[in-house]
C-alpha positions as CSV (number, residue, x, y, z in Angstrom):
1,X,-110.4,-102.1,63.7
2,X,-112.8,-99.3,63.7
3,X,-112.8,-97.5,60.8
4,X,-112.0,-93.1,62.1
5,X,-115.0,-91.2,61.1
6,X,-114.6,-87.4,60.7
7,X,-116.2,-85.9,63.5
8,X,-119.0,-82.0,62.5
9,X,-115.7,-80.6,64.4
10,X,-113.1,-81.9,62.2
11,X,-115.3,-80.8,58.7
12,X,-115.6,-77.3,59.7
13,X,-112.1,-76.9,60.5
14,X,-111.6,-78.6,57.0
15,X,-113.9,-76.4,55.4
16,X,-112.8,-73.3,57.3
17,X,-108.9,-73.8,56.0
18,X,-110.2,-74.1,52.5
19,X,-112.1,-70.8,52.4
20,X,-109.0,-69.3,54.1
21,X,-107.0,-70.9,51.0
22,X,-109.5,-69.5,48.7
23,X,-109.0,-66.2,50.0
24,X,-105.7,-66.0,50.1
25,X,-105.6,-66.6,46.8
26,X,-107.9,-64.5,45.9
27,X,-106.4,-61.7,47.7
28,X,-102.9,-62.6,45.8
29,X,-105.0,-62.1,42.2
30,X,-106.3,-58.8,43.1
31,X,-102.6,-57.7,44.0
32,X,-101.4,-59.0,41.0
33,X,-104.2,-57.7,38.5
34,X,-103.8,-54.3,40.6
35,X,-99.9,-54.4,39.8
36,X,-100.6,-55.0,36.3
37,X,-103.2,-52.6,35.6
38,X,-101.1,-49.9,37.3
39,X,-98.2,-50.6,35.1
40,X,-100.6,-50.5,32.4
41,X,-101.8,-47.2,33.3
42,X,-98.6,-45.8,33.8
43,X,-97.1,-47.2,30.5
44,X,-99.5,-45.3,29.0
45,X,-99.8,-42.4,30.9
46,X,-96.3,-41.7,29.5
47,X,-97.2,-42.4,26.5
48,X,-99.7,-40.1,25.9
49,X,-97.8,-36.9,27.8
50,X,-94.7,-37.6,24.6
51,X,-97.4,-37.4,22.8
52,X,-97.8,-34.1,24.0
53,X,-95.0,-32.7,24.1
54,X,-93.8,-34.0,20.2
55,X,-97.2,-32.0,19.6
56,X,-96.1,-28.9,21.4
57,X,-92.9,-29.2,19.8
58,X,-94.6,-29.0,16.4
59,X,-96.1,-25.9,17.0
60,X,-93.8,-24.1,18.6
61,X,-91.7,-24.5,16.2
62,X,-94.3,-23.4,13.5
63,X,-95.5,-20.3,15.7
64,X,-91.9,-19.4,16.4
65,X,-90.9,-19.6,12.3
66,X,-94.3,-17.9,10.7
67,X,-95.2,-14.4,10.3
68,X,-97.9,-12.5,9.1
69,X,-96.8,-8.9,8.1
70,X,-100.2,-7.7,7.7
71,X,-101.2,-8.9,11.4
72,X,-98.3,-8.6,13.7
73,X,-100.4,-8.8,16.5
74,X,-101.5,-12.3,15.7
75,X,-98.1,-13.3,15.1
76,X,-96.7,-12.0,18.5
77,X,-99.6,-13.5,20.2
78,X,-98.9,-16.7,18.7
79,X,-95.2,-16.7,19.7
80,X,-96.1,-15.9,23.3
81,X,-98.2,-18.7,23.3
82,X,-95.1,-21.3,22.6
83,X,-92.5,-19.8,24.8
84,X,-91.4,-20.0,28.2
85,X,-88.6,-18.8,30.2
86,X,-86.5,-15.9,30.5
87,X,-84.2,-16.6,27.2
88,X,-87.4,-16.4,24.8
89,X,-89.3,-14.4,26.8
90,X,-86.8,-11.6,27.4
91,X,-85.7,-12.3,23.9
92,X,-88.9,-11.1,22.2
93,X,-89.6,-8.5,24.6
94,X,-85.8,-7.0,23.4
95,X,-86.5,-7.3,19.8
96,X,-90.3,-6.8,19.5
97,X,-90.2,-3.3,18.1
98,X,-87.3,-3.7,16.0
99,X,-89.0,-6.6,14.2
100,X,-92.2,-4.4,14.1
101,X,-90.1,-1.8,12.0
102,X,-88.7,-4.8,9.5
103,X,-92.0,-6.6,8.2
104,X,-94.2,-3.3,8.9
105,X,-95.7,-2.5,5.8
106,X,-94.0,-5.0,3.7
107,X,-96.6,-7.2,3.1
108,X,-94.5,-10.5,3.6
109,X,-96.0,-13.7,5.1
110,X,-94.3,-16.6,6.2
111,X,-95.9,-19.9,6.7
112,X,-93.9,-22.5,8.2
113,X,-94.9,-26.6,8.2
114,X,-93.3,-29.1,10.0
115,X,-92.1,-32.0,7.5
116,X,-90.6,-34.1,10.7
117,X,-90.2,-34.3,14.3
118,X,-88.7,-36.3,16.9
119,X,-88.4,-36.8,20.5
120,X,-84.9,-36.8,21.5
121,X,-84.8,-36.7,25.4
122,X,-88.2,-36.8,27.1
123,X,-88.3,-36.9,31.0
124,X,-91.7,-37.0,32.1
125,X,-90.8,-36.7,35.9
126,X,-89.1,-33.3,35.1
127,X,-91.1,-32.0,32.8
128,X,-88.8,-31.9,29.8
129,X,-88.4,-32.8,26.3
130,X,-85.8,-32.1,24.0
131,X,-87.4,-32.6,20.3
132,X,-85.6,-32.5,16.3
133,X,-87.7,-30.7,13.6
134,X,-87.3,-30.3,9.9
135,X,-89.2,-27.3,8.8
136,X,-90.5,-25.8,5.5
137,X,-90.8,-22.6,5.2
138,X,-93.0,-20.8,2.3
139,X,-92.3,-17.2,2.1
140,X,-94.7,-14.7,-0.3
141,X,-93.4,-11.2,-0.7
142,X,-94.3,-8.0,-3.9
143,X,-90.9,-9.7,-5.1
144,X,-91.4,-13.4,-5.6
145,X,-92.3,-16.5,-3.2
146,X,-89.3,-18.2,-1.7
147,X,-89.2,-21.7,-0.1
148,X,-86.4,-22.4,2.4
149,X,-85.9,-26.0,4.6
150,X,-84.2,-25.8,8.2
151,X,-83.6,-28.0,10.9
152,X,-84.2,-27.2,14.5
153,X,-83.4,-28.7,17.9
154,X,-86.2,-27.4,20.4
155,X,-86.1,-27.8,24.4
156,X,-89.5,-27.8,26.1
157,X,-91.0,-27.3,29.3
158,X,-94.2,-28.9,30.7
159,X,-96.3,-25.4,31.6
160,X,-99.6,-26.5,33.3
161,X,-100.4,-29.3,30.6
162,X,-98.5,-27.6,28.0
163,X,-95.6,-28.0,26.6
164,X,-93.7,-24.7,25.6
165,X,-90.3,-23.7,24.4
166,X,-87.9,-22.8,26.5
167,X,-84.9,-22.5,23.6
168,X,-84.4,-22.9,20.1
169,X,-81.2,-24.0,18.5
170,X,-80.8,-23.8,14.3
171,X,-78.7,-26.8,12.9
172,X,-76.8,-25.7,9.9
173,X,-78.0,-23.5,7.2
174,X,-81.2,-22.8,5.7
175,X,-81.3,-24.8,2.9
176,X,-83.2,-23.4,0.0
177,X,-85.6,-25.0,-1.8
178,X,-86.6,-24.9,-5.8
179,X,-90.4,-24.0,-6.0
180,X,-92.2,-25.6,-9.2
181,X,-93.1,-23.5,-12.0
182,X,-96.1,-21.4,-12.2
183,X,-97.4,-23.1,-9.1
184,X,-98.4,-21.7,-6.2
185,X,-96.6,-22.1,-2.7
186,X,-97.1,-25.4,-1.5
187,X,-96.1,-26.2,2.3
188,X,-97.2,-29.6,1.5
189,X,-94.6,-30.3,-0.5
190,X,-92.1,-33.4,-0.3
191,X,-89.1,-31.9,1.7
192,X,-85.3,-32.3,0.4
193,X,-83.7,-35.3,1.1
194,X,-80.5,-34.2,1.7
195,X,-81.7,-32.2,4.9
196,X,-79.6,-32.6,8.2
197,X,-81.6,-35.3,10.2
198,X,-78.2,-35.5,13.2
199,X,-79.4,-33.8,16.3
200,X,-75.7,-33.9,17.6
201,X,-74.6,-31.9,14.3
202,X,-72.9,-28.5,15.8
203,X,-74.7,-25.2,14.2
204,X,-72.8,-23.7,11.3
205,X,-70.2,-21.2,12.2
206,X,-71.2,-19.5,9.3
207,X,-75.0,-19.1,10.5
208,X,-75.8,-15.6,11.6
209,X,-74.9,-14.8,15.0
210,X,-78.3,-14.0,15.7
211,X,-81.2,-15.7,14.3
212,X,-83.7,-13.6,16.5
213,X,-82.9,-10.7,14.0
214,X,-82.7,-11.9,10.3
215,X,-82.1,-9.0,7.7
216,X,-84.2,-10.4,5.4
217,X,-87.9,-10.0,5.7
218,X,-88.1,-13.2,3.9
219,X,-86.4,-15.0,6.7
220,X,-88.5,-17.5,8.9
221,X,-89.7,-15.2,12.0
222,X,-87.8,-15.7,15.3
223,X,-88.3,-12.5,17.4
224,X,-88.2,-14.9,20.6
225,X,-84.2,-15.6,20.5
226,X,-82.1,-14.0,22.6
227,X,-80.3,-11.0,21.0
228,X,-76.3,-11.5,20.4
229,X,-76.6,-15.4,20.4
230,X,-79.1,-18.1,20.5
């Protein structure tokens, strides 16, 4: 018998099916690495835009809880800067003046720190974040410094790259704070740890009706709420 021998024909259709395995595989990598890296990407993509938003949580919630009584201006300014929407909006616009009259002149100064925050709803397709913050407040007045602890539920909007507050809900009562003695104010300081840390907790019925208008210039600043209700 004569042994077959593989014809220059036959070898380049061998070697033409093996590049054309080669490739395919090939191709099928790149799809997969592609896959992979855009998951990648997108994984954290979203990560970084919570990261954002817990960050514009933070200081809206500080701008929207601080005053300066000796620079008002600044302190307006700074609460524009963390708001969005008609409820804040309109409800610093309504109470702008009559918080001007409160602090004018009484030399008070607020300065709120945020002890904890949390995202609670996030949905980066919408633009929305729904956040938890426990807030200090330090409060210096002619009549003695005061130190106060709050919790705050905040819901954001995604404005151009920034995240703002559209509303801002107080959970339960302000819960003072004993300030050491003969120290000065510290916003540093450990917070309590009996603060309210349940976002689902209902407000206090007995919480004033309207936190956009405390009676007490000591009170953390909140001209942006809505007057009659929160």
């Amino acid at each position: 018998m004569t042994p077959t021998t593989s014809t220059p024909r036959t070898q380049r259709s061998r070697l033409v099916v093996v590049v054309a395995a080669v490739c395919v595989v090939a191709a099928v990598l790149a799809v997969v690495s592609a896959v992979f890296w855009f998951l990648a990407f997108r994984e954290s993509s979203a990560a970084s835009t919570r990261d954002d938003a817990l960050a514009g949580a933070r200081q809206a919630a500080i701008n929207l809880n601080s005053v300066d009584a000796n620079d008002l201006d600044k302190t307006f300014a700074d609460i524009e800067s963390s708001i969005t929407g008609d409820e804040l909006t309109n409800g610093l616009n309504d109470t702008r003046d009559q918080f001007r009259e409160q602090f004018a002149d009484t030399g008070v100064v607020t300065t709120a720190s945020v002890q904890h925050a949390a995202l609670v709803g996030f949905s980066a397709d919408e633009g929305t974040a729904q956040s938890l913050i426990v807030l200090t407040t330090d409060t210096t007045k002619p009549s003695g410094n005061e130190r106060f602890q709050s919790t705050l539920r905040l819901e954001l909007q995604d404005v151009d790259g920034t995240w703002k507050a559209t509303r801002i809900q107080p959970i339960g009562e302000r819960i003072p704070l004993q300030l050491p003695q003969g120290a000065p104010t510290d916003p540093a300081a450990p917070t309590d740890p009996a603060a309210p840390t349940d976002p689902a907790a209902p407000a206090d019925p007995a919480a004033p009706a309207d936190p956009a208008a405390p009676t007490d210039p000591a009170a953390p600043a909140n001209p942006a709420a809505p007057s009659g209700g929160q």
